[in-house]
N, C-alpha and C positions, 0 to 999 in steps of 0.2 A: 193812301190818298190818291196817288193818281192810278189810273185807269190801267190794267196788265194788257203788255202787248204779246201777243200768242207769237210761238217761235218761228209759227207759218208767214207771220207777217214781217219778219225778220228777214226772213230766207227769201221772200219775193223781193220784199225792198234791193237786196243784193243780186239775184238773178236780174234786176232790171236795170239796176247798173250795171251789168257783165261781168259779178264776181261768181268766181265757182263756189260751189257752197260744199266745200270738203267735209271731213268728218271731224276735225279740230272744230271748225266753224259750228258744226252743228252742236257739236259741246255746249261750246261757249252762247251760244244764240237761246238754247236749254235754260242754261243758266242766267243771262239776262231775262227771258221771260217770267222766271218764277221765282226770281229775285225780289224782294220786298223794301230792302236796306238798301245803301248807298257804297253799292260796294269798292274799293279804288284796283288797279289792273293785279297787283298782288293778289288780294282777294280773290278776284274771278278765276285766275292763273290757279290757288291754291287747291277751290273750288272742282276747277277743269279735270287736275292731273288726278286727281280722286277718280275721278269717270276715265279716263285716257291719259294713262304715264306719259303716253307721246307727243302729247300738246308742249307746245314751247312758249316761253312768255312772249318772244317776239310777234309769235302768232297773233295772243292777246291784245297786244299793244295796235299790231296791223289793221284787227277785224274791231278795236276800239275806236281807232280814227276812220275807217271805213263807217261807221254807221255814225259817228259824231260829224262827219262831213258832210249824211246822208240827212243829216235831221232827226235818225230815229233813236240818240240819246243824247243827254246833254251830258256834258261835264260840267263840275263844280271844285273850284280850288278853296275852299274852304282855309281860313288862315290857319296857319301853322300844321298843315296837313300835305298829304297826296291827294291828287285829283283824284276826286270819286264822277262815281258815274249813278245817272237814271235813266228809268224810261222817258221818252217824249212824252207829251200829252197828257190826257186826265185832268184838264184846267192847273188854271196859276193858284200857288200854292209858294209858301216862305218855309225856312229853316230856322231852329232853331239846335245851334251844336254843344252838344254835354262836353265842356271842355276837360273835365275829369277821364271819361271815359272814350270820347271821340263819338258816340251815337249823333245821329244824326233824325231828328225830330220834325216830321213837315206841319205843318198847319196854316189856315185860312184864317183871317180876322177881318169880317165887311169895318170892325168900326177903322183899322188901320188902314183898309184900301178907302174907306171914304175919306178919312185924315190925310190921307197923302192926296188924295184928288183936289181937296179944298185946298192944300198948301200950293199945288202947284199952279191950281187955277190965282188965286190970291196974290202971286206972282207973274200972272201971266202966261201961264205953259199949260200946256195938257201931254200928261205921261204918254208916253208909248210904249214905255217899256220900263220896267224896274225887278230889282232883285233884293229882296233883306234877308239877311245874314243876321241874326242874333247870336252871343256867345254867353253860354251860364255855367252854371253847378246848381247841382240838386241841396234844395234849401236842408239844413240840418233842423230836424223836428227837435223845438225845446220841452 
């Protein structure tokens, strides 16, 4: 769903805040680009040392909060998990998480962003910002 950020636009975002853009970095920046899933710093870490033994998780964790600082991904603490991570951008867009398995499932519903608009208007508010978090299991076919 949302929109892939190429790994050029990674490595500028950091050159422009005046990070060196090493060759761990560049791993890991690799790997967030063409990333698809919701991956948490383990993951990417597991990911990384596959490409470069020499990457350290500390790394991961540094050039995670670097670009979560920067805006160019978010975090998600999902209950009962580790922080996963996405790209920025690509429009608003909700989760819904396989509590069996841990996936992580995006999807859009105009009729839930109109339900929430009407509720809040109804009450007085206009959103600026929201986040839904659904938690399931995959139905057993009878």
């Amino acid at each position: 769903m949302a929109e892939a950020v190429q790994n050029k636009d990674y490595e500028e975002r950091l050159r422009r805040a005046g990070v060196r853009i090493t060759r761990p970095r560049q791993v890991i920046l690799r790997i967030l680009s063409e990333t698809e899933d919701h991956p948490d710093a383990m993951e990417i870490f597991n990911r990384a040392v596959e490409i470069d033994p020499s990457i350290s998780l500390s790394t991961v964790y540094r050039t995670m909060k670097l670009l979560e600082e920067m805006g160019a991904i978010h975090r998600h603490a999902f209950e009962g998990g580790r922080s996963r991570f996405e790209q920025a951008g690509g429009g608003h867009h909700d989760h819904l998480i396989d509590i069996d398995t841990g996936d992580v499932i995006e999807f859009h519903s105009r009729k839930i962003e109109a339900l929430q608009d009407e509720i809040a208007r109804s009450l007085g508010y206009e959103i600026v910002h929201h986040r839904l978090e659904l938690y399931g299991r995959k139905r057993r076919r009878r």
